[in-house]
N, CA, C and O of each residue as an XYZ file, in Angstrom:
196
protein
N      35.808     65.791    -75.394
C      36.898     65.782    -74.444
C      36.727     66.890    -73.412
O      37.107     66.715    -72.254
N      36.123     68.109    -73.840
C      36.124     68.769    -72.652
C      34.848     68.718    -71.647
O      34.680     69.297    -70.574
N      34.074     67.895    -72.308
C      33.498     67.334    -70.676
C      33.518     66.935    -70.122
O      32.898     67.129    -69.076
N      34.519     65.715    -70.460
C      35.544     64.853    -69.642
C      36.161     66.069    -68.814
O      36.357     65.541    -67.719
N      36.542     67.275    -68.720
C      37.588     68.077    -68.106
C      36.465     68.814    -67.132
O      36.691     68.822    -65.922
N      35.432     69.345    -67.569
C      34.559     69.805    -66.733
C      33.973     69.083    -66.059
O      33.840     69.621    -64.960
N      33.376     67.817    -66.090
C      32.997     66.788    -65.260
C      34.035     66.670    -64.087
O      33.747     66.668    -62.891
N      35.690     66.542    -64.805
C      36.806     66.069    -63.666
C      36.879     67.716    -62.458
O      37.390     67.795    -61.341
N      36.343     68.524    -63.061
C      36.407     69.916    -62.498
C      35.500     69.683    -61.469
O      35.896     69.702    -60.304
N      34.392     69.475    -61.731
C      33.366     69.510    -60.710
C      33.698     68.392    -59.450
O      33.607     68.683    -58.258
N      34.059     67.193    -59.922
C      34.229     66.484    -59.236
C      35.405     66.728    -58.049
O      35.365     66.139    -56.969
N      36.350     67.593    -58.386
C      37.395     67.846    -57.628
C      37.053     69.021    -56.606
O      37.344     69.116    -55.414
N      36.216     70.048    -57.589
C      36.118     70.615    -56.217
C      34.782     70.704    -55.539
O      34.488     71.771    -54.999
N      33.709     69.419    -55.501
C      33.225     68.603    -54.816
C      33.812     68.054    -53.604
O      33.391     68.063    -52.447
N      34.883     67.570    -54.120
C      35.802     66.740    -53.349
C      36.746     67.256    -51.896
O      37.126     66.744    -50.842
N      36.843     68.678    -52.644
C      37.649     69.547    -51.909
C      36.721     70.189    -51.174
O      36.994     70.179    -49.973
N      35.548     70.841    -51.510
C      34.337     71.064    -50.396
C      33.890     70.286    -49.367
O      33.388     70.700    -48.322
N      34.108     68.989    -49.727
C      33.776     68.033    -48.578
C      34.648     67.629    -47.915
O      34.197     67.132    -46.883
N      35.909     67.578    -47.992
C      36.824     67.492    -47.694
C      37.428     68.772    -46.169
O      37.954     68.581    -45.073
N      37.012     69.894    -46.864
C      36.824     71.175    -45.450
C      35.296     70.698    -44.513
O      35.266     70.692    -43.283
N      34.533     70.457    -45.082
C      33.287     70.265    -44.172
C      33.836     69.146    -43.111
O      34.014     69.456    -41.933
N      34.074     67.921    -43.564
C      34.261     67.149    -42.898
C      35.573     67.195    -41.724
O      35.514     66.795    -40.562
N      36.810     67.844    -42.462
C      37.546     68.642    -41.403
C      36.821     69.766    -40.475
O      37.307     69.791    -39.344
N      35.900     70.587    -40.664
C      35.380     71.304    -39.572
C      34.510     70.726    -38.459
O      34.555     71.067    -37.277
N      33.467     69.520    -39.164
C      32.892     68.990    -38.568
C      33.680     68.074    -37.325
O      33.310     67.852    -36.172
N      34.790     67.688    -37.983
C      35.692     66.981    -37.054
C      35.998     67.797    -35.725
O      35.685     67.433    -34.591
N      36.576     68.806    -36.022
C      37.125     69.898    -34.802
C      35.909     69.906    -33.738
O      35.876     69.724    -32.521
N      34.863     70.211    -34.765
C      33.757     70.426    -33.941
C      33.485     69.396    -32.895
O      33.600     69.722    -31.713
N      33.094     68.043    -33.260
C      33.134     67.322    -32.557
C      34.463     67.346    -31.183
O      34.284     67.308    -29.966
N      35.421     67.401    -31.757
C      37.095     67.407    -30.651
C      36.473     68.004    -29.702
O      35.991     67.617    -28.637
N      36.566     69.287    -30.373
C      36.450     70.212    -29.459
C      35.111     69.756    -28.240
O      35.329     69.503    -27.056
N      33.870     69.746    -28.849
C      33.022     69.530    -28.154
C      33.419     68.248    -27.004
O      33.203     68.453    -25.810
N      33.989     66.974    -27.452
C      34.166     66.079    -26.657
C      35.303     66.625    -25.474
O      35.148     66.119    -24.362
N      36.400     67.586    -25.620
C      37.110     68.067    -24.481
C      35.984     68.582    -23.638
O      35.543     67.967    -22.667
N      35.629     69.509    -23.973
C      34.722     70.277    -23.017
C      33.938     69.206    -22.588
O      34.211     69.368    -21.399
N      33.370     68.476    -22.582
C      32.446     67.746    -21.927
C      33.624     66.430    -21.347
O      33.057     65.529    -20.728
N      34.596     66.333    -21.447
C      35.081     65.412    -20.792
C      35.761     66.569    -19.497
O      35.729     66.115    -18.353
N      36.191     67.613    -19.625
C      36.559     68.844    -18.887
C      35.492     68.769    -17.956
O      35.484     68.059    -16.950
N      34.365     69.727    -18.431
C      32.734     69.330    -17.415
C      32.761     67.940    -16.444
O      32.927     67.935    -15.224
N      32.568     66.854    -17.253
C      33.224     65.875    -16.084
C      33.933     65.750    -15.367
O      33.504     65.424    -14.260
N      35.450     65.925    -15.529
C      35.817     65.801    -14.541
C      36.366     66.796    -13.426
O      37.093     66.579    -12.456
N      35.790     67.924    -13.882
C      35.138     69.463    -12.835
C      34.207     68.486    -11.707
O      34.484     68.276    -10.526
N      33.373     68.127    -12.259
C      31.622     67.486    -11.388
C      32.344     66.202    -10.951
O      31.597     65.348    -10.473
N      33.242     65.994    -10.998
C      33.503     64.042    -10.608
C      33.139     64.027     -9.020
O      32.742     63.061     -8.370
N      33.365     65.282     -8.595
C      32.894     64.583     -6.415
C      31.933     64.748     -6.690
O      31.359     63.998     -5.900
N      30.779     65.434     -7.568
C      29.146     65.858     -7.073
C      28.523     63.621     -7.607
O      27.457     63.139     -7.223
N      29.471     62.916     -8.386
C      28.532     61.803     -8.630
C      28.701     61.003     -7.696
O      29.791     60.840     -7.149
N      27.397     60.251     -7.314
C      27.220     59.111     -6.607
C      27.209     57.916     -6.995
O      26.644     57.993     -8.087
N      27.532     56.572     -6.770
C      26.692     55.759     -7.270
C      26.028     54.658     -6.636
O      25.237     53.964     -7.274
């Protein structure tokens, strides 16, 4: 039985580690996509088409 409990241990905070990664990774991305939609539309008179 208690490897049933240590198994459920690991698994949770597995779960919870990936769980922050994937929230940071997220921001990261946000963030990155403002700024580059910002950059655009700073440059919008320099495009031609």
């Amino acid at each position: 039985m208690e490897r049933v409990y240590k198994t459920m241990k690991n698994a949770g905070a597995f779960s919870i580690a990936m769980g922050i990664v994937a929230a940071l990774i997220g921001i990261v991305v946000g963030v990155g996509s403002i700024v580059s939609g910002a950059f655009l539309l700073k440059r919008k008179s320099d495009i031609t088409f």
